[in-house]
One Martini backbone bead per residue (centre of mass of N, CA, C, O) as a GRO file, in nm:
protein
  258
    1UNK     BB    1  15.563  10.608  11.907
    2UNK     BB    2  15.707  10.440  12.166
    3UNK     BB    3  15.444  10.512  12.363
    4UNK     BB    4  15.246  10.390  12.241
    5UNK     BB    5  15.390  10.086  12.200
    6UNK     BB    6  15.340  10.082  12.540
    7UNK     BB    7  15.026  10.176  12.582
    8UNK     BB    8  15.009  10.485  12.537
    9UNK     BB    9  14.701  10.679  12.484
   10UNK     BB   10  14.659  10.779  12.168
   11UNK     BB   11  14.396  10.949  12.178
   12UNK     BB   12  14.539  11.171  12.375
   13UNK     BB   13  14.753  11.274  12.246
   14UNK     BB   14  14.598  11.336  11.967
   15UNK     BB   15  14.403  11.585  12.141
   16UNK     BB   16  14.593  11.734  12.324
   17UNK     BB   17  14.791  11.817  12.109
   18UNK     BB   18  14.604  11.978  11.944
   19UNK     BB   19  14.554  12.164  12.184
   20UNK     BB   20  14.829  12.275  12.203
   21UNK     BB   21  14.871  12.391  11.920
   22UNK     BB   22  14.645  12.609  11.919
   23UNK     BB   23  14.841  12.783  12.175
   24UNK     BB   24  15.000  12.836  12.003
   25UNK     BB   25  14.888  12.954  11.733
   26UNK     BB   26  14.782  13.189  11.953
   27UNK     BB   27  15.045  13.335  11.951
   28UNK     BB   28  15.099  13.389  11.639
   29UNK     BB   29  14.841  13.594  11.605
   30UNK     BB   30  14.939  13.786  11.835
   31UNK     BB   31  15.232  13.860  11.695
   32UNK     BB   32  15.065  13.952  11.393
   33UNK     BB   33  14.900  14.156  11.501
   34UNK     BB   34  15.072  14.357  11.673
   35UNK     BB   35  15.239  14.425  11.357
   36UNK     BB   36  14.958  14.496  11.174
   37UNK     BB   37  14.748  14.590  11.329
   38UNK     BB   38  14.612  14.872  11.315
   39UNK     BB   39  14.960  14.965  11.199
   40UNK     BB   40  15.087  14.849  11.433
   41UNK     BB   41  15.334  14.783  11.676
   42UNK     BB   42  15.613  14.863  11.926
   43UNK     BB   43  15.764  14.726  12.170
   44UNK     BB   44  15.895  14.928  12.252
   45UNK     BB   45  15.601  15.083  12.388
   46UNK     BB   46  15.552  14.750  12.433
   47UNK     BB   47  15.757  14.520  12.664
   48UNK     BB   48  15.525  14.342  12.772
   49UNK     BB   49  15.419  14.191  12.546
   50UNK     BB   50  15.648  14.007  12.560
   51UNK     BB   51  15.656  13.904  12.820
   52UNK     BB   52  15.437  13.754  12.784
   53UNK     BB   53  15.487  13.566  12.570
   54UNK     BB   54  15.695  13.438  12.674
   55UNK     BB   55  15.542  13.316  12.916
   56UNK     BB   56  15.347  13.141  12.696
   57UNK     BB   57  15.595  12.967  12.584
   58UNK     BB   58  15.707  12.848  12.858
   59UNK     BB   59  15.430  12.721  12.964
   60UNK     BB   60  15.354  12.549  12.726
   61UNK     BB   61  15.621  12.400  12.628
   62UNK     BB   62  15.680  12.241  12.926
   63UNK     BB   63  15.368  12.124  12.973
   64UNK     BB   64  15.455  11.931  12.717
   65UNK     BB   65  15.640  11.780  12.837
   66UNK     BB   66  15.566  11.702  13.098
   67UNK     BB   67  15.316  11.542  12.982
   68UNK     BB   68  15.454  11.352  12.831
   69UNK     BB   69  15.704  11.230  13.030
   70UNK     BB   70  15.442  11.092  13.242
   71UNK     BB   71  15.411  10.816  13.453
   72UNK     BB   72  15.149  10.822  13.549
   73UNK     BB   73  14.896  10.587  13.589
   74UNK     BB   74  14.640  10.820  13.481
   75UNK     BB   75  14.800  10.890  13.219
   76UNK     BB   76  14.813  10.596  13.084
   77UNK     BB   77  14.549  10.541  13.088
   78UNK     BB   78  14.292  10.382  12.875
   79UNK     BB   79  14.048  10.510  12.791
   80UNK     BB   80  13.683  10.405  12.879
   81UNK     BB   81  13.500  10.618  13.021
   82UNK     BB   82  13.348  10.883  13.188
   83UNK     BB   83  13.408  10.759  13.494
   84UNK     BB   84  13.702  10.780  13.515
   85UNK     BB   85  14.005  10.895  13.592
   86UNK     BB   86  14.138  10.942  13.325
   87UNK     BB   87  13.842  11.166  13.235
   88UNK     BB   88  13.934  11.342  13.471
   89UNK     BB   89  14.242  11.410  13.323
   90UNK     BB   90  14.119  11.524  13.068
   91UNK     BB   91  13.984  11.714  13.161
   92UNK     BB   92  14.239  11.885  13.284
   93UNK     BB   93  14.365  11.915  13.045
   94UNK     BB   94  14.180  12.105  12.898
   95UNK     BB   95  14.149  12.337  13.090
   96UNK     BB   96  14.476  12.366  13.068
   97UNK     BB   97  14.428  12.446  12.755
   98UNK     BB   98  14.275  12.692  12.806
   99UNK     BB   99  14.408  12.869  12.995
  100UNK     BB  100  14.652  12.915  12.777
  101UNK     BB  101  14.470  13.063  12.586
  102UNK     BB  102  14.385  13.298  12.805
  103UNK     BB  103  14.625  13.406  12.831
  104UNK     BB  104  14.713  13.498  12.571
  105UNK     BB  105  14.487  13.679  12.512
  106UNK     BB  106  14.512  13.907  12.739
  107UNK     BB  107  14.707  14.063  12.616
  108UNK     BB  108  14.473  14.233  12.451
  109UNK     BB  109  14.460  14.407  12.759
  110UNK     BB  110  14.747  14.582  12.686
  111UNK     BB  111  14.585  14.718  12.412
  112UNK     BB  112  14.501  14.953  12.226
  113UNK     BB  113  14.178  15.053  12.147
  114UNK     BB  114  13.974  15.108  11.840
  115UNK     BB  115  13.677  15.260  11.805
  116UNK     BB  116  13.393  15.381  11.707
  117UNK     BB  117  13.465  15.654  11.483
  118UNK     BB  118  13.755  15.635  11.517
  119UNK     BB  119  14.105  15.665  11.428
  120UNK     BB  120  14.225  15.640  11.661
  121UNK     BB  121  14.374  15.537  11.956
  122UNK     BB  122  14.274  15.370  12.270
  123UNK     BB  123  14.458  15.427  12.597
  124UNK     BB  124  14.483  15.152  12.820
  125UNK     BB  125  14.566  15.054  13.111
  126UNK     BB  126  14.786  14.825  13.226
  127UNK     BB  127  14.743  14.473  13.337
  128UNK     BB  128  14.882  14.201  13.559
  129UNK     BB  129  14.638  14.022  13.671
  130UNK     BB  130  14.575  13.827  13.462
  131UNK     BB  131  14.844  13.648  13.465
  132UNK     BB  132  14.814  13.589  13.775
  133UNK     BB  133  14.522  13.445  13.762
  134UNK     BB  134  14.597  13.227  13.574
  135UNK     BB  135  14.835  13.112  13.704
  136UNK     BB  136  14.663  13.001  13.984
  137UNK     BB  137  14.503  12.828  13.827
  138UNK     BB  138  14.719  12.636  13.707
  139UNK     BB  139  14.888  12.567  13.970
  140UNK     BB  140  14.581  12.433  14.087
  141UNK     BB  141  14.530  12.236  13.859
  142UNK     BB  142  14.801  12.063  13.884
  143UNK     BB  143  14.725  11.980  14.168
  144UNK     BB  144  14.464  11.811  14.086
  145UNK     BB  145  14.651  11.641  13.865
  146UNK     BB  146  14.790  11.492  14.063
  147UNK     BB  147  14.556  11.353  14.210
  148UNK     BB  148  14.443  11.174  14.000
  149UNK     BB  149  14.777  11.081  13.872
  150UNK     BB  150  14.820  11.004  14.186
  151UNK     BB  151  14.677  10.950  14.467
  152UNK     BB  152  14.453  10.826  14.264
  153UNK     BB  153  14.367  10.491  14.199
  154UNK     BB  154  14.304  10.205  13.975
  155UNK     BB  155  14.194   9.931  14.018
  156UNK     BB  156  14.244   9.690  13.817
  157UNK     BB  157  14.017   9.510  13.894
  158UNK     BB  158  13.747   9.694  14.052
  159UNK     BB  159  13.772   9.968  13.937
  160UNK     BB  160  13.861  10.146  14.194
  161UNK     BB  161  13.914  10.408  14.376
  162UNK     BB  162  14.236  10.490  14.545
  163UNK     BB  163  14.488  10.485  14.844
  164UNK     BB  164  14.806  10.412  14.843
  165UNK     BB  165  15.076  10.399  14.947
  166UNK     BB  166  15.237  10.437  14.681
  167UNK     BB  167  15.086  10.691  14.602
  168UNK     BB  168  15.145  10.849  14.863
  169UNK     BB  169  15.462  10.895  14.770
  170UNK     BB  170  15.398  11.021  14.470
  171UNK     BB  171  15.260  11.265  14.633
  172UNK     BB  172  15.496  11.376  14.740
  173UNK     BB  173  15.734  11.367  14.553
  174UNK     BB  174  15.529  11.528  14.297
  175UNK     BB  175  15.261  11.692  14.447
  176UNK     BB  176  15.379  12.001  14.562
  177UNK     BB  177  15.476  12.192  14.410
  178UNK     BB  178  15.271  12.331  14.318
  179UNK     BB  179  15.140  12.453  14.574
  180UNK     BB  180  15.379  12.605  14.625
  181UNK     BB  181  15.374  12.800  14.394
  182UNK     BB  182  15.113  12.932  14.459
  183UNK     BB  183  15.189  13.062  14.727
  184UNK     BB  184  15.395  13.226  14.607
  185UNK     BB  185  15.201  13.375  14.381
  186UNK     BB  186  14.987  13.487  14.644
  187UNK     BB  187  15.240  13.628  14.810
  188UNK     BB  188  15.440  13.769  14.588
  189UNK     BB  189  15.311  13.843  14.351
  190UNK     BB  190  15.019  13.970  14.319
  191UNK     BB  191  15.113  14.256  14.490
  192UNK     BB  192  15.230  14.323  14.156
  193UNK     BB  193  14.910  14.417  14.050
  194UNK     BB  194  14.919  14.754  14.139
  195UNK     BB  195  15.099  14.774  13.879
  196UNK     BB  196  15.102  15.022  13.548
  197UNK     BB  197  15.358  15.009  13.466
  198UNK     BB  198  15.568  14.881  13.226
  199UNK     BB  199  15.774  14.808  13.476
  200UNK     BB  200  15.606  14.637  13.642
  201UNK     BB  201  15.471  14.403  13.481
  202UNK     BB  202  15.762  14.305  13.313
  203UNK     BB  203  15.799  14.182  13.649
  204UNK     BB  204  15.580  14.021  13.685
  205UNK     BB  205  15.647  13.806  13.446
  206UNK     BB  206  15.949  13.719  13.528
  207UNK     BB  207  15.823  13.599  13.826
  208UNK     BB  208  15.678  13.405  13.682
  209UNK     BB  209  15.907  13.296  13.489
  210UNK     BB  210  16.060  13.176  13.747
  211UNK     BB  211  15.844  13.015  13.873
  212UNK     BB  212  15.794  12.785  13.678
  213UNK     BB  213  16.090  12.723  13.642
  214UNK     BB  214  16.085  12.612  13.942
  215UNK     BB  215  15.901  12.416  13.950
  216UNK     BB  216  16.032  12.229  13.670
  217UNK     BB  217  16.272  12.168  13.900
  218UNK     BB  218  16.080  12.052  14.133
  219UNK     BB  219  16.016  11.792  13.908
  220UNK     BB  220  16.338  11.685  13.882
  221UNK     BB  221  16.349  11.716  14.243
  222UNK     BB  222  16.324  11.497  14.490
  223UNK     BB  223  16.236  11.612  14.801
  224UNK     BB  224  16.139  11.303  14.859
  225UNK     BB  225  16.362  11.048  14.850
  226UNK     BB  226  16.623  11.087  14.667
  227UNK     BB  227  16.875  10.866  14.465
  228UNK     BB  228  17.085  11.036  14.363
  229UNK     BB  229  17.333  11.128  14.313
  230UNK     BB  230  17.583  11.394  14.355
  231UNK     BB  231  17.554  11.489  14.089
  232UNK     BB  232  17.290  11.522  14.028
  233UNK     BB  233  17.197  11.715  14.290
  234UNK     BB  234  17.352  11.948  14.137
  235UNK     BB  235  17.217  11.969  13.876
  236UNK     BB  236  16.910  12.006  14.006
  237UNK     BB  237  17.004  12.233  14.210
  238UNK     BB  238  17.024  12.467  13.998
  239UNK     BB  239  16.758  12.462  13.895
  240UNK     BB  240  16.639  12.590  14.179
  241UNK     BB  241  16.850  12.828  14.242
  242UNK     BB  242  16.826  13.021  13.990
  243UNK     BB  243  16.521  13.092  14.005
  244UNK     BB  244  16.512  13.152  14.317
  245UNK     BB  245  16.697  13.385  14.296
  246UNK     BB  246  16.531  13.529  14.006
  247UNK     BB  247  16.272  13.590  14.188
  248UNK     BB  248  16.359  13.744  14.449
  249UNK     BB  249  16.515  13.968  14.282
  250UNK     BB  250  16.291  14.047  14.114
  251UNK     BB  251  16.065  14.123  14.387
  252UNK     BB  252  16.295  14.364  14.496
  253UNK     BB  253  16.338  14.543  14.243
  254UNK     BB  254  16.060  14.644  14.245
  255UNK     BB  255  16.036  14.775  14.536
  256UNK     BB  256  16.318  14.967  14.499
  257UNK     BB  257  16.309  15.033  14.196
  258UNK     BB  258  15.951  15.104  14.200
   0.00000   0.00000   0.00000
């Protein structure tokens, strides 16, 4: 990799990687239990589940591109020892990548259980509270991630952690999305975990998947003092117009149409 040979952590890259893999890979198992695993069930019947894993393959796969793409000085320092800034990013890293992988199991707690002694399916209210609890954290840990990979810096010389004008100004203009979008799912989203009918979760998961890509749309463009050309700034203006009509959109028809 090019990002290699210009200094960005090996180690890191191959640990997280991998661990990126398995909540992939942790899809894949979800989506052949579903199909196979006693006697296979039908997406009609649940098409909640394909909405719930539809949206953990949007947020695993934006957050690896995301995530391998990140320029934050604390993102590109190579290990060094536990005590240093990098080591407290691979562990945030670690964490949203265990999130990431409980998001997708939740999907089981949406179909029906198996009982030991009966030989029926016993069918349990599937519930949406899941992903938005995981969703909550995850938007969190970013907030997280972005103080210690843009606004906690490590002198070159001193290796003392600092706030310097210049952290501060990439964490104005990178580090607040995330906050951002927290807001949005624990006053907008949250409260359409009271519903439990199939109609009510898939709309669950659209506004998650709406605002997800909303995030990825407001780090693509930044709010405070950015110097794209005009051709840029629209398009760029799309990427966060579009998630959040279709946000708004499906907020509105939750509750006016269910």
């Amino acid at each position: 990799m090019d990002a290699q040979t210009k200094g960005t952590p090996k180690l890191r890259i191959e640990f997280i990687g991998m661990a990126f893999a398995l909540a992939i890979g942790q899809i894949g198992l979800e989506i052949g239990d579903f199909f196979y695993k006693d006697g296979g069930h039908s997406l009609l019947d649940f098409p909640y589940v394909l909405s719930h894993l539809i949206l953990c393959i949007y947020i695993i796969s934006s957050s690896w591109i995301g995530w391998q793409t990140s320029m934050s000085q604390g993102n590109l320092e190579a290990l060094k020892d536990p005590f240093s800034i990098s080591f407290v990013i691979l562990l945030i890293d670690l964490f949203l990548v265990i999130c990431y992988f409980s998001l997708v199991k939740s999907v089981e707690n949406l179909l029906p259980v198996k009982e030991a002694g009966k030989e029926a399916m016993t069918k349990r209210a599937p519930e949406s509270v899941y992903g938005v609890m995981w969703s909550l954290i995850i938007f969190g840990s970013y907030f997280v991630w972005d103080i210690f990979s843009k606004l906690i810096v490590e002198d070159p010389i001193s290796h003392k952690a600092q706030v310097t004008a210049e952290s501060q100004e990439k964490f104005l203009k990178r580090g607040l999305q995330s906050l951002g979008c927290f807001i949005i799912t624990l006053i907008l989203i949250r409260p359409m975990t009271s519903g439990k009918a199939p109609s009510q979760i898939v709309f669950t998961d659209v506004a998650l998947f709406f605002t997800f890509v909303l995030f990825r749309g407001l780090k693509c463009f930044k709010l405070i003092g950015h110097e794209y050309k005009r051709t840029k700034t629209f398009q760029y203006g799309w990427y966060i117009f579009f998630p959040a009509i279709g946000l708004i959109a499906t907020v509105i028809l939750y509750y006016v149409i269910l």
